[in-house]
MARGU-995440 format. One record per residue (C-alpha): residue in three letters; z, x, y. Coordinates in steps of 0.25 Angstrom, whole numbers, m for minus. Example, Ala and Ser with C-alpha at 12.3 -4.5 7.8 and 13.67 -1.06 7.14 Angstrom:
<nudrens>
<'ALA'; <31; 49; m18>> <'SER'; <29; 55; m4>> 
</nudrens>
This chain:
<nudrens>
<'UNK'; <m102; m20; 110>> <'UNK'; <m92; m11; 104>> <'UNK'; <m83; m11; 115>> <'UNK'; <m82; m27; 111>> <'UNK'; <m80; m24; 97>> <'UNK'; <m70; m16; 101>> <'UNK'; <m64; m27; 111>> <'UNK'; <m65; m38; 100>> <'UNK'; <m58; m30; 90>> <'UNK'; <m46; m27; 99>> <'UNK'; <m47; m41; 103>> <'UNK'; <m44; m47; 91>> <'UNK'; <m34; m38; 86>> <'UNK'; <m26; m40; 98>> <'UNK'; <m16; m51; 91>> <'UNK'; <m13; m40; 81>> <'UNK'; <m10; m31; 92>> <'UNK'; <2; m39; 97>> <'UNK'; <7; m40; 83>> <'UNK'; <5; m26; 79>> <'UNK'; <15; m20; 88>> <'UNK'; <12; m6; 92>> <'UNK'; <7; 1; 81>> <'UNK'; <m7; m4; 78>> <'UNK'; <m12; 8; 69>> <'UNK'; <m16; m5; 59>> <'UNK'; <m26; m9; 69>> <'UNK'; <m29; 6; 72>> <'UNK'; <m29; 15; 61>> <'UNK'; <m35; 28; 56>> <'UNK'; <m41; 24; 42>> <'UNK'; <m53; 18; 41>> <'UNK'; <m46; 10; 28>> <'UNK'; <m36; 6; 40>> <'UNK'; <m49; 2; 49>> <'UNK'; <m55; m8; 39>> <'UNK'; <m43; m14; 39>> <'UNK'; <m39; m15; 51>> <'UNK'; <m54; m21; 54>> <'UNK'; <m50; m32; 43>> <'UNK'; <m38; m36; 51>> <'UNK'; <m47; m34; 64>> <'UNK'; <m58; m44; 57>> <'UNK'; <m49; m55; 50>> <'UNK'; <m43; m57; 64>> <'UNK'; <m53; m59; 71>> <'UNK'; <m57; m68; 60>> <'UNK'; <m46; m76; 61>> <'UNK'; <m45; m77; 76>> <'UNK'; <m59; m84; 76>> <'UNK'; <m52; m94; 72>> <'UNK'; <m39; m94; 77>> <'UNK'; <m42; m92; 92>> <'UNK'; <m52; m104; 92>> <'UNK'; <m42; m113; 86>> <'UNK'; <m31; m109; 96>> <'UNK'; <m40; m111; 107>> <'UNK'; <m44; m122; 105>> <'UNK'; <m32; m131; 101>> <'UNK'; <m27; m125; 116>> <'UNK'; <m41; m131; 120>> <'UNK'; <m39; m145; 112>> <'UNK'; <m23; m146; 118>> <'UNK'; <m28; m144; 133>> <'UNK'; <m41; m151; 131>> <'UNK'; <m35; m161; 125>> <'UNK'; <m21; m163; 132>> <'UNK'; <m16; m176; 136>> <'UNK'; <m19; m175; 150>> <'UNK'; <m33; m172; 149>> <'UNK'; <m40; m186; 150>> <'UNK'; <m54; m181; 150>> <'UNK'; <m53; m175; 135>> <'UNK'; <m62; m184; 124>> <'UNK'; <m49; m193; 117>> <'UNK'; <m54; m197; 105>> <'UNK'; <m43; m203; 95>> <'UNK'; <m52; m207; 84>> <'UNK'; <m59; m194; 84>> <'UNK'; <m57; m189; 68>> <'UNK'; <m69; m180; 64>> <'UNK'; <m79; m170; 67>> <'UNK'; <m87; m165; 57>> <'UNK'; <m92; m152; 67>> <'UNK'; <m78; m150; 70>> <'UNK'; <m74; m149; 56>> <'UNK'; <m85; m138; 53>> <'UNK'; <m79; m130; 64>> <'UNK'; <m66; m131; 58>> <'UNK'; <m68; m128; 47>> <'UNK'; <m79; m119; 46>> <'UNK'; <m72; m108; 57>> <'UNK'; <m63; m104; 48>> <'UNK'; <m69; m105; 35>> <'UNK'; <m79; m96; 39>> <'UNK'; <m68; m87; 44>> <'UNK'; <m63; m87; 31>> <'UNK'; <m73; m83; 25>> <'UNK'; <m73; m72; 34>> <'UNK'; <m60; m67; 31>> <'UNK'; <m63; m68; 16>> <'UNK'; <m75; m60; 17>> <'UNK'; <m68; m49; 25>> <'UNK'; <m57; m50; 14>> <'UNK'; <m66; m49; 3>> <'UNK'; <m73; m37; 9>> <'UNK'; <m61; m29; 14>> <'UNK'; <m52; m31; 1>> <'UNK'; <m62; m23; m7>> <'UNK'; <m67; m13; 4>> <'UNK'; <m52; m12; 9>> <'UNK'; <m46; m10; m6>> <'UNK'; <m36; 1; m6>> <'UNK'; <m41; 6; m20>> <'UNK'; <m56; 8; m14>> <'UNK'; <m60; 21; m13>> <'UNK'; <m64; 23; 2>> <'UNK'; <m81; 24; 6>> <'UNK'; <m79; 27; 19>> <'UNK'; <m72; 36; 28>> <'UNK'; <m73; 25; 40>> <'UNK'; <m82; 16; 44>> <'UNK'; <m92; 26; 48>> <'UNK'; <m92; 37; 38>> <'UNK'; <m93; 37; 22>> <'UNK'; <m85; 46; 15>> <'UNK'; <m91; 59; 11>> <'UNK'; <m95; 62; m2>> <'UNK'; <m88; 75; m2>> <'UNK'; <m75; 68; 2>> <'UNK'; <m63; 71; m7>> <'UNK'; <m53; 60; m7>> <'UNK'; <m38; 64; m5>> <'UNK'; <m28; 58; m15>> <'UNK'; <m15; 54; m11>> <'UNK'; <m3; 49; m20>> <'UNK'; <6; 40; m14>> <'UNK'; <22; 38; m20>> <'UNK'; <31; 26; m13>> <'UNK'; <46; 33; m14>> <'UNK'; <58; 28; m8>> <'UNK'; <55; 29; 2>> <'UNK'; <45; 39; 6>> <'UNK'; <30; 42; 3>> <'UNK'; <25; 53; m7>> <'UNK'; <11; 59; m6>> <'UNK'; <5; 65; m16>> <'UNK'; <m8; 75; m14>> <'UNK'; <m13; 77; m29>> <'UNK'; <m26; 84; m23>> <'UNK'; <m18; 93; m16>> <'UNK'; <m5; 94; m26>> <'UNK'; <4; 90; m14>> <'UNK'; <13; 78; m8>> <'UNK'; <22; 72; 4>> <'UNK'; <32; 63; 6>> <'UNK'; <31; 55; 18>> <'UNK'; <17; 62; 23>> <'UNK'; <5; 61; 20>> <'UNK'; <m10; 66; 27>> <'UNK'; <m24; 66; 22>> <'UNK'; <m35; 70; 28>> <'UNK'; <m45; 62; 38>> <'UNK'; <m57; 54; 32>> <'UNK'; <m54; 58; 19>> <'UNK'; <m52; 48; 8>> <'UNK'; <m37; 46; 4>> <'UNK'; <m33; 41; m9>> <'UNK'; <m21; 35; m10>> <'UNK'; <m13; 33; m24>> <'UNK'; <0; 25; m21>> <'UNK'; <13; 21; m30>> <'UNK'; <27; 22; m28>> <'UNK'; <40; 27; m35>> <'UNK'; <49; 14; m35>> <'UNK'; <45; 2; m25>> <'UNK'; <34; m5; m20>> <'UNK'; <29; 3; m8>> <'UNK'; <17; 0; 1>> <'UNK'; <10; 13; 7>> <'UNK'; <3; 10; 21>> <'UNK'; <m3; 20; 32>> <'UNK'; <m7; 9; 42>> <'UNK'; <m18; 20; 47>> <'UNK'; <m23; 23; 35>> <'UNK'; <m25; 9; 26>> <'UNK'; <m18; m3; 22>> <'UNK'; <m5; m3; 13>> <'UNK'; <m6; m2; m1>> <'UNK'; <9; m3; m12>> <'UNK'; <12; 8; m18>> <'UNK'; <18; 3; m31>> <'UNK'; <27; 11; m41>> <'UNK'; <21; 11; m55>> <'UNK'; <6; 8; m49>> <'UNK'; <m4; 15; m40>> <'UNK'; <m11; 9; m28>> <'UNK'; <m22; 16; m20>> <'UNK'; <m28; 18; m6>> <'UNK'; <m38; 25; m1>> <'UNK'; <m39; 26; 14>> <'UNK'; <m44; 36; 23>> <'UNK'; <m40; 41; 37>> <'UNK'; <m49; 44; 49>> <'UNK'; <m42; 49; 59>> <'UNK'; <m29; 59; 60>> <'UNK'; <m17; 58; 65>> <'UNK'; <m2; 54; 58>> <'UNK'; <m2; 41; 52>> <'UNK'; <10; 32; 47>> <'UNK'; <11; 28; 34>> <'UNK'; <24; 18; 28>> <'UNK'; <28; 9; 17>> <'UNK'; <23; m7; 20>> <'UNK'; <31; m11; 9>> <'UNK'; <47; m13; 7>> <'UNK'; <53; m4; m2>> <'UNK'; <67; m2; 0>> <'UNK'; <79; 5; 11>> <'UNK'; <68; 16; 16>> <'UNK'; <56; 8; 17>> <'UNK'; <58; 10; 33>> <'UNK'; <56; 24; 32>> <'UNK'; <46; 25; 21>> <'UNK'; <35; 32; 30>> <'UNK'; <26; 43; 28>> <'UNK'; <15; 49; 38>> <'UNK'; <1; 50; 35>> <'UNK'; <m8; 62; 42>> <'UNK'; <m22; 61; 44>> <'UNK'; <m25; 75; 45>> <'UNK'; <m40; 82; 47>> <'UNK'; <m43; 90; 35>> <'UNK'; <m37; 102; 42>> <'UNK'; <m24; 96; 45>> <'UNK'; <m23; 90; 30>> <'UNK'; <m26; 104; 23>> <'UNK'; <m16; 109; 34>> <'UNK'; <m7; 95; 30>> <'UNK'; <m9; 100; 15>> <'UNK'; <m6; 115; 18>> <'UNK'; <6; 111; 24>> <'UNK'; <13; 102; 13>> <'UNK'; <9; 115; 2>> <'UNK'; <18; 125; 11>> <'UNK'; <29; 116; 15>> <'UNK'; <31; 106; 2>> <'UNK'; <38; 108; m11>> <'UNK'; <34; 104; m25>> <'UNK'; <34; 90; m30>> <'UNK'; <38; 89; m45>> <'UNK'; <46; 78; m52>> <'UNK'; <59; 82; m47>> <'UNK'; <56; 82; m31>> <'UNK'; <49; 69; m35>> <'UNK'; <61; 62; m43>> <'UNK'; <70; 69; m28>> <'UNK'; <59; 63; m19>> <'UNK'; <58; 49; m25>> <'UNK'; <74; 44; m24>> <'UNK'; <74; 35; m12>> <'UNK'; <76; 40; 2>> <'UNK'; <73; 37; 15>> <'UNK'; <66; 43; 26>> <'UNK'; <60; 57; 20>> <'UNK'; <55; 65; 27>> <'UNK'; <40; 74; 25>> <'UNK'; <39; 82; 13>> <'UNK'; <28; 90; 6>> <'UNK'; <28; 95; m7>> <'UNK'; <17; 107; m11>> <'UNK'; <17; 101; m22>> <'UNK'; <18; 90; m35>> <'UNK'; <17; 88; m47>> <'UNK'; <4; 83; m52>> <'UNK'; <8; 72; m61>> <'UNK'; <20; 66; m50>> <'UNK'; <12; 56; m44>> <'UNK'; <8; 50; m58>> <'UNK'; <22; 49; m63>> <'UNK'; <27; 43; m51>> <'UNK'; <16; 33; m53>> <'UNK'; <21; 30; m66>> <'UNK'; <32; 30; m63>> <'UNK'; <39; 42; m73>> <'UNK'; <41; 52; m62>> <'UNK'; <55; 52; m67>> <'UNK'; <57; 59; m81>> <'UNK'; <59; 51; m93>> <'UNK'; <51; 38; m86>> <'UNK'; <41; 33; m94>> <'UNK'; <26; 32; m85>> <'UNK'; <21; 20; m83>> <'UNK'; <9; 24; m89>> <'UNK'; <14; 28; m102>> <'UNK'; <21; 14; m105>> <'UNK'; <7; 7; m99>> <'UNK'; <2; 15; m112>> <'UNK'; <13; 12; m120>> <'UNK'; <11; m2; m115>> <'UNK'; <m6; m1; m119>> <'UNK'; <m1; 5; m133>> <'UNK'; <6; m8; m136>> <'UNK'; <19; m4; m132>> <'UNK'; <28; 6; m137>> <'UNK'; <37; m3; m146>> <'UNK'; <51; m2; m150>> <'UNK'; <53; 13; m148>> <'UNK'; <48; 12; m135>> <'UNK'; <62; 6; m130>> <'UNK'; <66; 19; m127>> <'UNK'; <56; 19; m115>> <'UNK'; <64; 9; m107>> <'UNK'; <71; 20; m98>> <'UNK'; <58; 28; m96>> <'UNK'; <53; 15; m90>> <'UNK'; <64; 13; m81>> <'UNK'; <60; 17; m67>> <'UNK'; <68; 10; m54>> <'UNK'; <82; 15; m59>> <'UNK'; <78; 29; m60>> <'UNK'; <87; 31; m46>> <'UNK'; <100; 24; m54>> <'UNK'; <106; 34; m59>> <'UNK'; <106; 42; m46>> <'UNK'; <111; 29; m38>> <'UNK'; <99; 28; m29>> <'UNK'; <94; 14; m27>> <'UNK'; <81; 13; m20>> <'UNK'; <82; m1; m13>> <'UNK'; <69; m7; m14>> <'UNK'; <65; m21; m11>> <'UNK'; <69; m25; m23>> <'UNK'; <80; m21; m33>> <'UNK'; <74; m9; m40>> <'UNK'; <79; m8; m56>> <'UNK'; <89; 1; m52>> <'UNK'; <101; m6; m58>> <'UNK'; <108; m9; m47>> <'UNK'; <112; m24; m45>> <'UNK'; <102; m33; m38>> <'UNK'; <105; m44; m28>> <'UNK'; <100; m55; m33>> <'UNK'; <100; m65; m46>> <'UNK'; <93; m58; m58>> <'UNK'; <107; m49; m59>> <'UNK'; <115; m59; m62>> <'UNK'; <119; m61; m78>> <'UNK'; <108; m66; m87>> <'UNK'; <96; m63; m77>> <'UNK'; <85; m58; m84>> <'UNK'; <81; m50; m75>> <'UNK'; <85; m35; m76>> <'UNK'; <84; m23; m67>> <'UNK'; <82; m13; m76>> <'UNK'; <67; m15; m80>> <'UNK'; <61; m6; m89>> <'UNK'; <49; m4; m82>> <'UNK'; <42; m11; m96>> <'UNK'; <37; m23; m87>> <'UNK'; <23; m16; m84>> <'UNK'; <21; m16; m98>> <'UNK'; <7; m23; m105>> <'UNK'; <3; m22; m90>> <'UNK'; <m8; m13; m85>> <'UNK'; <m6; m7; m71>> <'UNK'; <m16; 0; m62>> <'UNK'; <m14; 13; m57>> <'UNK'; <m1; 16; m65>> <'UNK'; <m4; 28; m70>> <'UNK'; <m16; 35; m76>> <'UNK'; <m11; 33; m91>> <'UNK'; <m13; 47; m96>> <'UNK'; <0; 50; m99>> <'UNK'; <3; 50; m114>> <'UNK'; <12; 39; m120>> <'UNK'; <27; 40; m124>> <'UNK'; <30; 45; m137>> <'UNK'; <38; 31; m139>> <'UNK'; <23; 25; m140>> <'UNK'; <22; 17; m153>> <'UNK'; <11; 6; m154>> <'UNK'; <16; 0; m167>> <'UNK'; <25; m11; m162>> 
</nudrens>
């Protein structure tokens, strides 16, 4: 019996074999996050196809059946209805919509990036005594920083964790839109700037994994790769010991160094980082003199900071923080850098303007940017 569970599953994701190409670690991966969904696509396949193969074999059955040099087929031309016809029509596929809805239902809630994991696979619970591993995740230009709070570490362009261990992921980004995607690992979540996502995934077996961007962000998206390790608890002390001898110190400056766009960078471990890096990134005030996005959210949930508050429009200006130095990020869209855009809203009298303030978030309340325990600007006034 399982050797034709086996043989059923193969079989009906052989269509997806001939339109995968070679590399099918989406239909073979190592995390069990990655196994539940590759059994979704498995089942809504074969799902569909219960359909779709009987309707194609039988409209080649009706066109042979009923060719025109077939004399002996029923010829009917007043024929017009048949109700037990009709119920089979129409009762296949509705029931196979329900199927597919109930599948949806169940796996968008079990499958939700921001769920905490219960399980280490399908046949193992995790362990009460199991310590999740944090790990913070910046989108650069165009390059992937990691940072370890736990362990007071961080990577660029590598990352490991070790296996069957919870992993929770804490993504954002430094400019653009970026998407973060370890096909072996789980399903592709944004990584936004100004705003957190989450993951948690786990990974059941070791090896070196790839890890990419699955969404367009500029000249060096190409190369916007990392590697992801899933080590034995060993090899990730012995991963951990290795990044504390051979890496350097991350403060503001290596970050601000780190963060202008460049292409194809190579491994780099630092021994350490600051402790508040990623929390500024996240709000977007890594750069000195910018205003976080959580101190104007509080500004914002005070009433606003009336008149004297003008003189927070630069501290709010974040995507031309490159154009004094003449370094453009090309991004899929203009960023606010200055520099002219191709298209109608330059022309005299738009309204449109590329130098945004950054005050369009205001009166809007956004989760996951920033823990709001910063104290407010001195420019705070609630008397408007």
């Amino acid at each position: 019996m399982p050797k034709l569970v086996k043989f059923s599953r193969l079989l009906s994701v052989l269509p997806l074999l001939l339109l995968a190409g070679c590399n099918m670690v989406v239909m073979a991966p190592s995390g069990d996050i990655a196994v539940q969904q590759r059994d979704l696509i498995v089942v809504s396949t074969v799902l569909m196809l219960l359909i779709i193969v009987p309707v194609i074999f039988l409209t080649l059955l009706f066109a042979w059946r009923y060719r025109r040099s077939n004399t002996a087929a029923t010829y009917d031309p007043e024929w017009h209805h048949s109700t037990r016809l009709e119920i089979v029509i129409w009762a296949a596929p509705l029931a196979i919509i329900i199927a597919l809805g109930a599948v949806t239902w169940i796996s968008t809630h079990k499958l939700d990036p921001y769920r905490p994991l219960d399980r280490l696979d399908a046949e193992r619970a995790i362990p009460a005594d199991t310590k999740p591993l944090t790990v913070e995740v910046v989108a650069l230009d165009w390059k992937w920083l990691f940072f370890y709070p736990e362990l007071g570490i961080a990577s660029v362009n590598e990352m490991a964790a070790p296996v069957d261990t919870p992993i929770n992921f804490k993504i954002t980004a430094s400019s653009v839109m970026n998407s973060f995607y370890i096909p072996a690992l789980a399903g592709q979540i944004y990584a936004m700037p100004g705003m957190e996502t989450k993951l948690h995934a786990v990974i059941n077996r070791e090896g070196e994994y790839e890890g990419f961007s699955a969404n367009y962000s500029g000249a060096g998206f190409s190369h916007m790769r990392f590697k992801f390790h899933g080590l034995s608890k060993e090899g990730f002390d012995g991963w951990v010991g290795q990044v504390k001898q051979q890496g350097t110190m991350l403060n503001r400056d290596a970050y601000l160094k780190l963060e202008k766009p460049s292409e194809k960078e190579p491994v780099r471990y630092y021994a350490g980082a600051d402790a508040d890096l990623y929390n500024a990134i996240l709000n977007m005030c890594a750069t000195p003199g910018k205003m976080c996005m959580n101190e104007m959210m509080h500004i914002d949930m005070m009433g606003g900071g009336g008149k004297e508050s003008a003189e927070n429009r630069e501290k709010l200006q974040y995507d031309n923080r490159h154009a004094g130095e003449g370094i453009v990020a090309p991004a899929a869209t203009v960023p606010a850098t200055g520099a002219p855009a191709r298209s109608e809203p330059d022309r005299p009298g738009s309204s449109m303007q590329h130098d945004m303030p950054g005050m369009q978030h205001q009166g809007h309340s956004m989760p996951g940017m920033g823990n709001g325990a910063d104290p407010a600007p001195a420019q705070l006034n609630t008397n408007n």
